[in-house]
C-alpha positions in Angstrom: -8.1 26.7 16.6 -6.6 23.3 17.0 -3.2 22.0 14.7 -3.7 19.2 12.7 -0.8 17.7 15.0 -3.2 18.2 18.2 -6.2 16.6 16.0 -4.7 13.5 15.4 -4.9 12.5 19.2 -8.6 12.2 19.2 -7.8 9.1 17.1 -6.9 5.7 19.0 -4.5 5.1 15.9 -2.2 7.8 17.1 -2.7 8.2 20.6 0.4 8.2 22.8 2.7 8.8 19.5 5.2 11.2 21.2 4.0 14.9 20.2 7.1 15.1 17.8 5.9 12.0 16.1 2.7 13.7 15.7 4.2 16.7 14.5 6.2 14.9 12.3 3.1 13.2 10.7 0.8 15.7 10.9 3.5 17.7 7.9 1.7 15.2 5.6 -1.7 16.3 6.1 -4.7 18.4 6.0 -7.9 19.2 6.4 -11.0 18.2 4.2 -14.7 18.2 4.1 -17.2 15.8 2.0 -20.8 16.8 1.6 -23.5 14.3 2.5 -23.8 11.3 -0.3 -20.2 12.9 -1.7 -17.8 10.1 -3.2 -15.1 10.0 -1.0 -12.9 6.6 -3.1 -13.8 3.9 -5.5 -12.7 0.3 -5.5 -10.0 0.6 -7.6 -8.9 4.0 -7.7 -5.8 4.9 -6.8 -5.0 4.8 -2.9 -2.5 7.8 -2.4 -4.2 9.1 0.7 -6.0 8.2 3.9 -8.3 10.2 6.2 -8.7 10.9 9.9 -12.7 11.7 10.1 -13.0 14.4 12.4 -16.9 15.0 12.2 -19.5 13.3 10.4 -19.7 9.3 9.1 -18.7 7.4 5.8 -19.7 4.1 5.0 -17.5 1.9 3.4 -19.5 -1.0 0.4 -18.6 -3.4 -1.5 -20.3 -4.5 -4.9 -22.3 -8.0 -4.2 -23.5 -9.8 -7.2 -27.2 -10.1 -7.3 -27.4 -8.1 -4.4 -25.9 -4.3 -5.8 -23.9 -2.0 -2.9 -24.0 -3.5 0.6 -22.7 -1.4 3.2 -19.6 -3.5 5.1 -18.8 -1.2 7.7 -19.2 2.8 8.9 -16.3 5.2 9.9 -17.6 7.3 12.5 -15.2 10.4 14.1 -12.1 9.7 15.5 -11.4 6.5 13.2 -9.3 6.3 10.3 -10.7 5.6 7.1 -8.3 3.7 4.4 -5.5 1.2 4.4 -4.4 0.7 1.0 -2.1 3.6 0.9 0.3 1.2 3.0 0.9 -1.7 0.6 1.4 -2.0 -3.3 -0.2 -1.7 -6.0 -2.2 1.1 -4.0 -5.6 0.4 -5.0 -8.8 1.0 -3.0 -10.9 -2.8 -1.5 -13.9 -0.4 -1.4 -15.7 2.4 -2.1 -16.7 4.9 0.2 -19.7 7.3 0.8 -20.2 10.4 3.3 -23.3 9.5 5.0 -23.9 13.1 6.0 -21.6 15.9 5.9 -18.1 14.9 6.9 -15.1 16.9 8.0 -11.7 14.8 7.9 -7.9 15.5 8.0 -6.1 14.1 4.8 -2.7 12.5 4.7 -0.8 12.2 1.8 0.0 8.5 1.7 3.7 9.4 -0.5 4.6 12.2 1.8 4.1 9.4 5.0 5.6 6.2 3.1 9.0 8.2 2.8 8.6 9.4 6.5 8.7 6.0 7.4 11.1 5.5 5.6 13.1 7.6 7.2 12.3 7.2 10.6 12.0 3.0 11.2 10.7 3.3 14.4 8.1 5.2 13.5 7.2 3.3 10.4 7.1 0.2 12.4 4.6 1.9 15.1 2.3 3.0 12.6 2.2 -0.1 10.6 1.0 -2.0 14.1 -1.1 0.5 14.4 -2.8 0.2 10.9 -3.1 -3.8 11.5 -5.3 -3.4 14.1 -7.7 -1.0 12.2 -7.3 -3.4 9.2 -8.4 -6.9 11.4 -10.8 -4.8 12.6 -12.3 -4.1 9.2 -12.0 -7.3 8.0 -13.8 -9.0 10.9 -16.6 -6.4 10.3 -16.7 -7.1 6.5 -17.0 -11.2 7.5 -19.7 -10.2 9.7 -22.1 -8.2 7.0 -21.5 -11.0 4.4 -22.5 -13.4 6.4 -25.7 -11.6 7.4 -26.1 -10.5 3.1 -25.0 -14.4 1.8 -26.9 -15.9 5.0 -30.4 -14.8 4.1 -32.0 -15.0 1.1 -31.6 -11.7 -1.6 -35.5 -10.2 -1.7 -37.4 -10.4 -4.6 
């Protein structure tokens, strides 16, 4: 059986994080499993954690007037899923549904703010890190509302 510090490498978000780093971060975390069409966050719920999915896929929506739920984006294995842990007030953008069973590695979003904290370096390496998943997200967000406000809602 794999540690939780091992796990995190089959993410590009940590890859090449020195194994002490990993260790480190991996002392905030652990592991969890969502059935299929389980919750996973609401917009506007408190964001004290994020999630490494391991196996399975979530999809992330957002609430379009006149339009209901429109998926923005799908987290598939190895990606992480959630930002807002990283920046006050701490809220979830989105909500987010398993789209079949999902198994995912938890991180306690306190527990890694004061690890930062402590260790600048670090801090500094995962909020790089983080950006990129973030313009990432955002340009696949732009994308889908396009498509949704570009054509006409159906009747």
């Amino acid at each position: 059986m794999r540690t939780i510090d091992t796990l995190l490498t089959d993410s590009p978000v940590f890859a090449g994080l020195e194994p002490d780093q990993l260790e480190f971060i991996a002392g905030c975390a652990r592991n969890v499993g969502f059935d299929r069409d389980e919750r996973v966050f609401r917009e506007g719920e408190p964001a004290d954690v994020f999630y490494l999915v391991r196996r399975g896929r979530v999809a992330l929506s957002a609430h379009v007037p006149g339009r209901g739920d429109v998926t923005i984006d799908t987290i598939e294995p190895g990606e992480v899923l959630g930002w807002s842990w990283l920046f006050p007030p701490f809220r979830w953008h989105f909500d987010a549904r398993a789209v079949e069973d999902v198994r995912a590695v938890v991180f306690d979003g306190e527990c890694l703010r004061g690890k930062c904290a402590d260790d600048h370096a670090l801090g500094h390496e995962l909020l790089l890190r983080f950006g990129k998943v973030m313009i990432d997200r955002l340009r696949a967000t732009r994308v889908r509302l396009l498509d949704v406000y570009g054509n006409p809602p159906p009747n």
